[in-house]
Biopython code that builds the backbone (N, CA, C, O; Angstrom):
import numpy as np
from Bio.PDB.StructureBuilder import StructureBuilder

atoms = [
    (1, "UNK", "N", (111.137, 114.001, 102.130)),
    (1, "UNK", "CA", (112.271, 113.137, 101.856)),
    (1, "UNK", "C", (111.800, 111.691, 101.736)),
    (1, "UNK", "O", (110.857, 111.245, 102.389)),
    (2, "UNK", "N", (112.565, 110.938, 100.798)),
    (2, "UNK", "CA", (112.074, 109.606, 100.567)),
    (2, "UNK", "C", (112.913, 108.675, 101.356)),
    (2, "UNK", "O", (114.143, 108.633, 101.331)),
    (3, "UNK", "N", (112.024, 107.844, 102.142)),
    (3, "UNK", "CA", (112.922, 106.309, 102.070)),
    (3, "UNK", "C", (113.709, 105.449, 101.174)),
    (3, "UNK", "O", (113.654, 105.754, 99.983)),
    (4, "UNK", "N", (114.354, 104.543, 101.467)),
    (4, "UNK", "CA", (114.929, 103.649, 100.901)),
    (4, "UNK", "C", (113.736, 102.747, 100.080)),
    (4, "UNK", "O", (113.790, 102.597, 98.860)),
    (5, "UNK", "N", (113.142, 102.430, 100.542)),
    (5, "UNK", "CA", (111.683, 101.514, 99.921)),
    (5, "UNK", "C", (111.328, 102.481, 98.508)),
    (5, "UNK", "O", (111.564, 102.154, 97.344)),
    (6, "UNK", "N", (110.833, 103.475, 98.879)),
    (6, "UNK", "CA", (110.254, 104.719, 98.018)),
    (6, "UNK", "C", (111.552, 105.147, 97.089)),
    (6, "UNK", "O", (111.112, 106.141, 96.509)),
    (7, "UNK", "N", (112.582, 105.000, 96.734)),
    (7, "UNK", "CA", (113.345, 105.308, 96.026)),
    (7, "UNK", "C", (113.593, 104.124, 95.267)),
    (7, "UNK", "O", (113.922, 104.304, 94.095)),
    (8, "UNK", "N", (113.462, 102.358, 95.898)),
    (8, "UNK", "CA", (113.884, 101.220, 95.314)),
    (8, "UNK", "C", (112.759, 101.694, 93.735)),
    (8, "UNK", "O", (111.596, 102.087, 93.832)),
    (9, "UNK", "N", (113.450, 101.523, 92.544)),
    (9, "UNK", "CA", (112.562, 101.219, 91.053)),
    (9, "UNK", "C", (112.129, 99.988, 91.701)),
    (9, "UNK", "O", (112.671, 99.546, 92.714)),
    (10, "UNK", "N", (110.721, 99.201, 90.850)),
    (10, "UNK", "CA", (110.274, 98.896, 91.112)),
    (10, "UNK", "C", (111.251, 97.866, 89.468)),
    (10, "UNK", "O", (111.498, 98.364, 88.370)),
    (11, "UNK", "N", (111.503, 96.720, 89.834)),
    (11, "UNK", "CA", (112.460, 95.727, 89.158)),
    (11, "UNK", "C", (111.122, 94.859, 88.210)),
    (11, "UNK", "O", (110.067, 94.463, 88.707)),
    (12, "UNK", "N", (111.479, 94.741, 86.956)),
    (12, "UNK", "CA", (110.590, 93.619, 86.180)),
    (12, "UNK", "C", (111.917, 92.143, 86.626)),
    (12, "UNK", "O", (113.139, 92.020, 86.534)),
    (13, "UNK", "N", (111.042, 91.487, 86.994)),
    (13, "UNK", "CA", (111.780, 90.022, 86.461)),
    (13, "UNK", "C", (110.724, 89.050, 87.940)),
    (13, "UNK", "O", (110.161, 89.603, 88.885)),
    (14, "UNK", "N", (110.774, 87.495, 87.636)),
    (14, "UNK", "CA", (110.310, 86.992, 88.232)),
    (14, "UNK", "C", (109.894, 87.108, 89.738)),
    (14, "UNK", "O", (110.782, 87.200, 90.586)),
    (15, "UNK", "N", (108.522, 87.108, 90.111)),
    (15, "UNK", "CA", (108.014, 86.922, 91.654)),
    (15, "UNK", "C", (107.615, 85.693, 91.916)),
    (15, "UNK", "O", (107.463, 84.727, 91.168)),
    (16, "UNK", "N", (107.469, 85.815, 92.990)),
    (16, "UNK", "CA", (106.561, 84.957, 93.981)),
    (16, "UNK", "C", (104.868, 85.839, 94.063)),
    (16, "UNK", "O", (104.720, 87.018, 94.384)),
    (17, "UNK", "N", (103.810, 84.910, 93.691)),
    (17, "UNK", "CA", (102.996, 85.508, 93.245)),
    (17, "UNK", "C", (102.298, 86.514, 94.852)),
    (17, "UNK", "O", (101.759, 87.619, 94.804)),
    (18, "UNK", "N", (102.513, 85.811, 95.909)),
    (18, "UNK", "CA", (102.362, 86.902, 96.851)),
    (18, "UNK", "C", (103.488, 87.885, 97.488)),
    (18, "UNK", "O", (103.260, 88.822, 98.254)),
    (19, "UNK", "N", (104.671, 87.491, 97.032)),
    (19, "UNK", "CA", (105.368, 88.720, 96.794)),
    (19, "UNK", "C", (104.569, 90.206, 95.971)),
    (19, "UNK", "O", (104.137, 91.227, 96.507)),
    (20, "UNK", "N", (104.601, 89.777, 94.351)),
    (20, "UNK", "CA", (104.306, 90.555, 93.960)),
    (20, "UNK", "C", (102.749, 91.457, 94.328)),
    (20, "UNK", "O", (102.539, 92.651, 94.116)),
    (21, "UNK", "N", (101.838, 90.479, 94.913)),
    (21, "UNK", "CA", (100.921, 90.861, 95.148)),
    (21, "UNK", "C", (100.603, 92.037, 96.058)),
    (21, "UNK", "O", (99.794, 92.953, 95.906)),
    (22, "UNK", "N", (101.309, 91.815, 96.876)),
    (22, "UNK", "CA", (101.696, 92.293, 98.391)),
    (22, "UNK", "C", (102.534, 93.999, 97.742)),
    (22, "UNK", "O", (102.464, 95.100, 98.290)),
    (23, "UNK", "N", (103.003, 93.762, 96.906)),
    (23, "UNK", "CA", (103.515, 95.386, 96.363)),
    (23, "UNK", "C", (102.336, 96.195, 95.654)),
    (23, "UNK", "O", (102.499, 97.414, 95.602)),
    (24, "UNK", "N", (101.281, 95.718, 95.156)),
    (24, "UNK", "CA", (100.253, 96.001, 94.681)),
    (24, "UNK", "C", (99.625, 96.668, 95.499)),
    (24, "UNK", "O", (99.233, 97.823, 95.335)),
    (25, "UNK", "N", (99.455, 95.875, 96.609)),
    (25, "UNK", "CA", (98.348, 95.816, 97.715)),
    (25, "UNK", "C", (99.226, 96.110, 98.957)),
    (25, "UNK", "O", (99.155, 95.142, 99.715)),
    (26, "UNK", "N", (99.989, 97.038, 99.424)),
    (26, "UNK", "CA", (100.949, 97.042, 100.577)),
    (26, "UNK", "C", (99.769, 97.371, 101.740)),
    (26, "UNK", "O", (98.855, 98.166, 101.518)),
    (27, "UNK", "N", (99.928, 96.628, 103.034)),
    (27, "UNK", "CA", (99.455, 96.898, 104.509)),
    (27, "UNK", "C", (98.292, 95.830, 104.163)),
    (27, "UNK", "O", (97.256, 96.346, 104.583)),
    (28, "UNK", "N", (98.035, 94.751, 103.668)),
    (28, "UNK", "CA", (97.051, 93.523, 103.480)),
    (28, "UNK", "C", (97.713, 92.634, 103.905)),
    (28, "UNK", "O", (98.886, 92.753, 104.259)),
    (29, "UNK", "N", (96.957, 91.462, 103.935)),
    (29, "UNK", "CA", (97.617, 90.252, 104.200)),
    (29, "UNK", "C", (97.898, 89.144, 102.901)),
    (29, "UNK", "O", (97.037, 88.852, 102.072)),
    (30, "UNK", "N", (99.030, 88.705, 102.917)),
    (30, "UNK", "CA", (99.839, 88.070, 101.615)),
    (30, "UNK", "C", (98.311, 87.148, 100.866)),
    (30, "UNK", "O", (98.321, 86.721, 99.711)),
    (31, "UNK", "N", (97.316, 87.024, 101.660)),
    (31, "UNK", "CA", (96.161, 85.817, 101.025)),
    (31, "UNK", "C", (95.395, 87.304, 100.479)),
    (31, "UNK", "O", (95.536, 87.692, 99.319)),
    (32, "UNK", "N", (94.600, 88.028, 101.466)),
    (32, "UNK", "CA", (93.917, 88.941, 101.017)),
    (32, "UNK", "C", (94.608, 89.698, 99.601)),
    (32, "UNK", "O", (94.089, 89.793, 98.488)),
    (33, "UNK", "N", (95.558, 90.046, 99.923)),
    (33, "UNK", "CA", (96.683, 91.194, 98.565)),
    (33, "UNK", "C", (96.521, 90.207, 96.847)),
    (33, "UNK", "O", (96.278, 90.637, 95.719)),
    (34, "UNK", "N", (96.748, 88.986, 97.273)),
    (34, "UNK", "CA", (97.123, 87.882, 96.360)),
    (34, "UNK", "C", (95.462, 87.683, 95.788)),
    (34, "UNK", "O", (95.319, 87.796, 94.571)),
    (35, "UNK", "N", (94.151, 87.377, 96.670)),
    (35, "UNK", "CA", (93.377, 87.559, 95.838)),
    (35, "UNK", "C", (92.888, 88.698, 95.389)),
    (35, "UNK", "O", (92.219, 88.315, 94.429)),
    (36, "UNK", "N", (92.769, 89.932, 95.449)),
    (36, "UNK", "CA", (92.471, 91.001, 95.441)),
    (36, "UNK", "C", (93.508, 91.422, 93.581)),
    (36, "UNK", "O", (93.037, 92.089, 92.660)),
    (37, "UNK", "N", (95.145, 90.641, 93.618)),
    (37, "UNK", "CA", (95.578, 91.188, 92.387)),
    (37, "UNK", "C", (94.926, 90.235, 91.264)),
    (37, "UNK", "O", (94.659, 90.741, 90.174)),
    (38, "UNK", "N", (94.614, 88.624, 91.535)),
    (38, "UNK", "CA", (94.246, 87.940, 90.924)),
    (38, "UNK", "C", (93.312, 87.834, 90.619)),
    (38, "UNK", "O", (93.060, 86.897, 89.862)),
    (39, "UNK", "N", (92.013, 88.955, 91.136)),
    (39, "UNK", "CA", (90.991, 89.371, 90.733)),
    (39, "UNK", "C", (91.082, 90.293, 89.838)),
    (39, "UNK", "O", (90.347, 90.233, 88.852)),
    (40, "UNK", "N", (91.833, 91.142, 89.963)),
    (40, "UNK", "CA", (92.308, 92.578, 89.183)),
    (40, "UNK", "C", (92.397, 92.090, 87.474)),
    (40, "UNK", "O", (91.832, 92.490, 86.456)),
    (41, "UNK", "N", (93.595, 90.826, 87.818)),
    (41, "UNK", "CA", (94.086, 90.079, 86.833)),
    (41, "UNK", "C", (93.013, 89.286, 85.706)),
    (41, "UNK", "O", (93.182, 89.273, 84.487)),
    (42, "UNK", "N", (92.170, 88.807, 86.259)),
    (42, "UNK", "CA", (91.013, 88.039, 85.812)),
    (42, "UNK", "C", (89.877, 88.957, 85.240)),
    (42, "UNK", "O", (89.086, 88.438, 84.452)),
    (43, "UNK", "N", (89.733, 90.274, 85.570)),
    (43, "UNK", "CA", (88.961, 91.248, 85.272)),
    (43, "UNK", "C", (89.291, 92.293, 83.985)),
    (43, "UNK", "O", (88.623, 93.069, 83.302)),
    (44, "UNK", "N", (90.731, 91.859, 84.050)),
    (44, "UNK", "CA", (91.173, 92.541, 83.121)),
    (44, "UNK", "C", (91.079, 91.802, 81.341)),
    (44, "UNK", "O", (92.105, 91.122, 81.309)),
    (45, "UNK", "N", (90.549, 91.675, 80.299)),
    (45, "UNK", "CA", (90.358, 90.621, 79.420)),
    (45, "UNK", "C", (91.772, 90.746, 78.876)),
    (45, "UNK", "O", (92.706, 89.964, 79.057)),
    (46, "UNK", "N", (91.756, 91.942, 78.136)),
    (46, "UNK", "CA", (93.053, 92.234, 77.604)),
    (46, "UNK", "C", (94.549, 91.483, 77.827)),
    (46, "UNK", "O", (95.393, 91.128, 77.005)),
    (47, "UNK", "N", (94.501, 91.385, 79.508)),
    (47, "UNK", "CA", (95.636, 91.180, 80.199)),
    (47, "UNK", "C", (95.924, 89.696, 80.097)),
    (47, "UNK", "O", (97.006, 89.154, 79.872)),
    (48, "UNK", "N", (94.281, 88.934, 80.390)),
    (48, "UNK", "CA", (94.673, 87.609, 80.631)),
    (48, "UNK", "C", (94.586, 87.208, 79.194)),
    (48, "UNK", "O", (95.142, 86.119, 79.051)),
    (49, "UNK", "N", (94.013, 87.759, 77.880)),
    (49, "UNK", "CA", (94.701, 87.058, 76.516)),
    (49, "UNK", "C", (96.447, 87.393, 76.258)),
    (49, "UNK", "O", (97.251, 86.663, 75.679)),
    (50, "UNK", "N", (96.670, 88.595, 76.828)),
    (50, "UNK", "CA", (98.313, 88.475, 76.772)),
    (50, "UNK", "C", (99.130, 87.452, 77.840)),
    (50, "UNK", "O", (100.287, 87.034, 77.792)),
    (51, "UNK", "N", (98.247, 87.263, 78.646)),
    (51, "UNK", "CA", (99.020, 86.360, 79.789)),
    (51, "UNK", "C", (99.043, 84.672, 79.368)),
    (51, "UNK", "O", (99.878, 83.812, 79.648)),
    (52, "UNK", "N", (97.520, 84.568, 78.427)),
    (52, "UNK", "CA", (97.743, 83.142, 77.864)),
    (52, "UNK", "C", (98.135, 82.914, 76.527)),
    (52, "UNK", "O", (97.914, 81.797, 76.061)),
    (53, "UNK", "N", (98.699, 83.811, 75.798)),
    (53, "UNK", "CA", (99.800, 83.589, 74.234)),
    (53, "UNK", "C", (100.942, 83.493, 74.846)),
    (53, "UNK", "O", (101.852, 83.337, 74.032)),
    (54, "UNK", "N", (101.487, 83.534, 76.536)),
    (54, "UNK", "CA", (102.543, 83.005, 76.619)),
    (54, "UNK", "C", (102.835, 81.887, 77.295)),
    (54, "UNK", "O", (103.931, 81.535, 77.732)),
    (55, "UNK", "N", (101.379, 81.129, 77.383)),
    (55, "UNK", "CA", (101.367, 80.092, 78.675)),
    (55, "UNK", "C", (101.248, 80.099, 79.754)),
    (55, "UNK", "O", (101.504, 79.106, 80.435)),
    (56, "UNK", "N", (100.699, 81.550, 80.391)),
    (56, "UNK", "CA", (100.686, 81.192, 81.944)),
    (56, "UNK", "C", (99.874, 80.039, 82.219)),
    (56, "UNK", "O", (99.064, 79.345, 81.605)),
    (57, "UNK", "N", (100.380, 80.085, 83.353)),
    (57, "UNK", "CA", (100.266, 78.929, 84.416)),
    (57, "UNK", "C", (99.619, 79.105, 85.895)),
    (57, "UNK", "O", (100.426, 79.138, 86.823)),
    (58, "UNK", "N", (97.850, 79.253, 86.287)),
    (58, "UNK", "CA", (97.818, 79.883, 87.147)),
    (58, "UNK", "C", (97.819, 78.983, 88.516)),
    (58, "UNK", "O", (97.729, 79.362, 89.684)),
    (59, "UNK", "N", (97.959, 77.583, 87.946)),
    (59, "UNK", "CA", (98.582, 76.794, 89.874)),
    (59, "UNK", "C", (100.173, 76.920, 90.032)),
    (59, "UNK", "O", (100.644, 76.387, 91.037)),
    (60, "UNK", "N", (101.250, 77.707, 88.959)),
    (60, "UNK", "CA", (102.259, 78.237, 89.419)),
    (60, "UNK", "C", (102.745, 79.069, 90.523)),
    (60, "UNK", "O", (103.443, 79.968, 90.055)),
    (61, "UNK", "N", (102.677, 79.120, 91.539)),
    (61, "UNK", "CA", (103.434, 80.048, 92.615)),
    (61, "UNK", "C", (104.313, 80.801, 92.437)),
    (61, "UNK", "O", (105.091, 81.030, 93.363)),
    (62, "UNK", "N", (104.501, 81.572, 90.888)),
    (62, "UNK", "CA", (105.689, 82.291, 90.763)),
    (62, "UNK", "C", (104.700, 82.705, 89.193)),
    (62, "UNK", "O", (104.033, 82.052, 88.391)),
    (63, "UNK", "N", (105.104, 84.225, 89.374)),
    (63, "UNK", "CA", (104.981, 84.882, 88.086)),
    (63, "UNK", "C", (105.894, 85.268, 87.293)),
    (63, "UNK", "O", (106.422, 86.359, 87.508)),
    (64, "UNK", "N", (106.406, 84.265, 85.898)),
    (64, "UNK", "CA", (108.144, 84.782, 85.114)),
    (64, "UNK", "C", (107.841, 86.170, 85.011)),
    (64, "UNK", "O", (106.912, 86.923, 85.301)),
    (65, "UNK", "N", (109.191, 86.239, 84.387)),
    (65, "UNK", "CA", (109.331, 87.780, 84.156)),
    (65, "UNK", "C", (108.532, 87.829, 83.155)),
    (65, "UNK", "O", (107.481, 88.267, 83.623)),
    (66, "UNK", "N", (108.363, 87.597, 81.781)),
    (66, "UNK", "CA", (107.204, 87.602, 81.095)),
    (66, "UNK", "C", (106.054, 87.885, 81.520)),
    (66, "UNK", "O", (105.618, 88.982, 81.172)),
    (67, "UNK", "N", (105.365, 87.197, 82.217)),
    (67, "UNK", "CA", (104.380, 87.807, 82.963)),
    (67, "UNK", "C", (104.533, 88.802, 83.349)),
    (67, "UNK", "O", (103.895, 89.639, 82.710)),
    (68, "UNK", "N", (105.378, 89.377, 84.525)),
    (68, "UNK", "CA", (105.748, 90.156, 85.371)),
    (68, "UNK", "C", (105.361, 91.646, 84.319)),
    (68, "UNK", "O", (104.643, 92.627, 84.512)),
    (69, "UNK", "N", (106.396, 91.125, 82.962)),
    (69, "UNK", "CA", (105.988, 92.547, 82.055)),
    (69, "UNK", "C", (104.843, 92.667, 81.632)),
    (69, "UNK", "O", (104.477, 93.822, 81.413)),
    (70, "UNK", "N", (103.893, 91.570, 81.370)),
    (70, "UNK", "CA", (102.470, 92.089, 80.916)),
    (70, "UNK", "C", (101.797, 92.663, 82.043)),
    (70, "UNK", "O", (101.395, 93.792, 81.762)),
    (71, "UNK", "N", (101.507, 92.287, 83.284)),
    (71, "UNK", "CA", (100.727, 92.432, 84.151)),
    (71, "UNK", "C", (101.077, 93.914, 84.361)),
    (71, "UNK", "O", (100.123, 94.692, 84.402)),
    (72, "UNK", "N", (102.460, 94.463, 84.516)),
    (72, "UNK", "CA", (102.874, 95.780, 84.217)),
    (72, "UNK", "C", (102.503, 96.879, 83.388)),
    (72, "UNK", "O", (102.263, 98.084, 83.474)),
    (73, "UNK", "N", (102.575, 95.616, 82.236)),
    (73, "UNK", "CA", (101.657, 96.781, 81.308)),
    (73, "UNK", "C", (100.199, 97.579, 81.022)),
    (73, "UNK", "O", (99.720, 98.616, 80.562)),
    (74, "UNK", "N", (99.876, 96.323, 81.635)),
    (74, "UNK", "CA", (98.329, 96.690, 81.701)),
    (74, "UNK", "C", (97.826, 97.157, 83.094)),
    (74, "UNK", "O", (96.740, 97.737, 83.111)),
    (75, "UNK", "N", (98.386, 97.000, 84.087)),
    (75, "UNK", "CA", (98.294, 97.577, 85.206)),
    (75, "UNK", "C", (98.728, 98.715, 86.061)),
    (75, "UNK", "O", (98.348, 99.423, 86.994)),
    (76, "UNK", "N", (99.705, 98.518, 85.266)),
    (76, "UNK", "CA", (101.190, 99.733, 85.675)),
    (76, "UNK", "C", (101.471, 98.727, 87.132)),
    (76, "UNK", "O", (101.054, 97.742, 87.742)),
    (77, "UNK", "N", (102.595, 99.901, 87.140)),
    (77, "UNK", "CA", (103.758, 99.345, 87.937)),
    (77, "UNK", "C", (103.100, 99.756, 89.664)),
    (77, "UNK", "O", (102.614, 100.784, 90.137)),
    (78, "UNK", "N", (103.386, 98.403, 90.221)),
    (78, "UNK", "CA", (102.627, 98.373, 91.874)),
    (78, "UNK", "C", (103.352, 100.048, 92.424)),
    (78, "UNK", "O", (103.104, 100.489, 93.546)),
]
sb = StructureBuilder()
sb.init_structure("model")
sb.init_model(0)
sb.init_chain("A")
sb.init_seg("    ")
for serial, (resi, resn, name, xyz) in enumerate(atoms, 1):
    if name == "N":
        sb.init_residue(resn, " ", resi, " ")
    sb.init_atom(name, np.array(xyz, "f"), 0.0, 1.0, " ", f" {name:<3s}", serial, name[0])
structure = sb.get_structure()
């Protein structure tokens, strides 16, 4: 039987970049999770030319939903 957590879909639209991180990376700590996706992120080439035809911004503290959908795509969903 599933929890409430385990049943929530997993929502596209704007995070907090250690929010989102932290769903990636669940049972880490919000610094460890956060570099660990932003490594993921940086490793990925593909991801970060789709992430900069829309302007990210990486001293932003928040990933738009835009983002939110690329990083999805290329990563799948935390």
């Amino acid at each position: 039987m599933k929890n409430k957590e385990e049943e929530k879909e997993f929502e596209i639209r704007a995070y907090d970049k250690v929010e989102l991180a932290l769903l990636y990376c669940p049972g880490r700590s919000g610094e460890t999770a956060l570099r660990t996706l932003l490594r993921w992120i940086r490793q990925c080439a593909p991801l970060m030319e789709a992430l900069e035809e829309i302007g990210y911004n990486n001293r932003r503290h928040r990933f738009l939903r835009q983002e939110v959908e690329r990083i999805v795509r290329f990563l799948g969903e935390p």
